[in-house]
N, C-alpha and C positions, 0 to 999 in steps of 0.2 A: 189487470185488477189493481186496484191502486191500495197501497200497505196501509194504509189510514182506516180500508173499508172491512170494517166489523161483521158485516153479514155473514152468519154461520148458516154455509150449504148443506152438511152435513154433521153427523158424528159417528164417531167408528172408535170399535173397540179392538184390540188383538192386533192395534198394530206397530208398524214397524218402517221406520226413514231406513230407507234404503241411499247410501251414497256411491257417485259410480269413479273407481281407481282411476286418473287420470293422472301422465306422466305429464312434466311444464308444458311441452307443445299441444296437447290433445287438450289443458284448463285453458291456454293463451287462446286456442281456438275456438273453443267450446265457450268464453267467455266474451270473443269476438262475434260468435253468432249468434247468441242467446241471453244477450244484454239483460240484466238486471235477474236471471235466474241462477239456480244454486244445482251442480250436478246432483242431485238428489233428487227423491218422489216417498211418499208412503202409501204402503199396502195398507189394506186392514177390513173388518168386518163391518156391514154398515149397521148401527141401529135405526138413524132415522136420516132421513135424506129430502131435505126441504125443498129440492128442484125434482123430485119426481123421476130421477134419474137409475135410478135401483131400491131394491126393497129390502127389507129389513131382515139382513142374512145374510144379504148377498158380499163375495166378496168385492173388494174396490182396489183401483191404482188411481192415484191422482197425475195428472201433470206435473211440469216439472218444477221444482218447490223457490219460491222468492225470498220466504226468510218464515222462520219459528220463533214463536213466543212461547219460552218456556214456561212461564209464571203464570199464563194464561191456560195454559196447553193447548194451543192452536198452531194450526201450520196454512201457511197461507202458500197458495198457487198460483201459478198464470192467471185461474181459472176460476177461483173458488178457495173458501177458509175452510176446513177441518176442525171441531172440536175432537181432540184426543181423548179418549175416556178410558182409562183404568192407565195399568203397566204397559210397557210396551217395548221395543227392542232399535236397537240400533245396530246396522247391516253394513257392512260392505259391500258392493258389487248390485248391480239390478238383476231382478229374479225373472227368468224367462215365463214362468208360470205365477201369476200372482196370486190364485185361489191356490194353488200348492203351498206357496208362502204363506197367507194366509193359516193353513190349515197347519204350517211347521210352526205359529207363533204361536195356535192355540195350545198346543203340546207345549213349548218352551214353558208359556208361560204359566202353564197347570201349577206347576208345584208354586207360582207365587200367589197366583187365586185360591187355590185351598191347599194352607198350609200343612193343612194333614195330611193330603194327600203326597205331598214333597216327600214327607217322611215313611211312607209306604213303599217309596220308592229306591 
């Protein structure tokens, strides 16, 4: 996918870049075999998915991430661009279950969607 190409595949809510702990040897390697990607991916909930690929709920992992536009809010992939939509979380470690992650961001992130609800808690 080339970083120039704008085409938004989807958008997804509730989510979350996942980066994966890598000591110097496992990034010199992982940087030797996966040329121009970032050890990262993000989970999240899809609203709308322009390739037809999952439906509107479902949860998502993307491949693995080329580079983010913060200002944008997009995340671009091997594969495909993400528009990010709402809050969302920044991870350490890749999640073996991604609709569980999913499902742990919508909880995280409750108390910042309704603030009244934070204070309930």
């Amino acid at each position: 996918m080339s970083e120039t190409d704008d085409a938004i595949a989807g958008v997804i809510e509730y989510w979350t870049i996942w980066t994966a702990e890598l000591c110097d040897k496992q990034r010199e390697d992982f940087q030797r075999q996966k040329p121009g990607a970032l050890p990262q991916l993000v989970t999240g909930q899809v609203i709308d998915d322009f390739q037809g690929r999952w439906r509107r709920g479902d949860a998502m992992r993307s491949s693995l991430i080329s580079r983010i536009d913060p200002e944008k809010g997009r995340v671009y992939t091997q594969n495909s661009v993400y528009q990010l939509s709402g809050p969302g979380l920044h991870k350490t470690g890749i999640p073996r279950d991604y609709a569980q992650a999913v499902g742990e961001a919508r909880v995280e992130l409750s108390g910042l969607l309704d603030p009244a609800r934070a204070l309930d808690s």
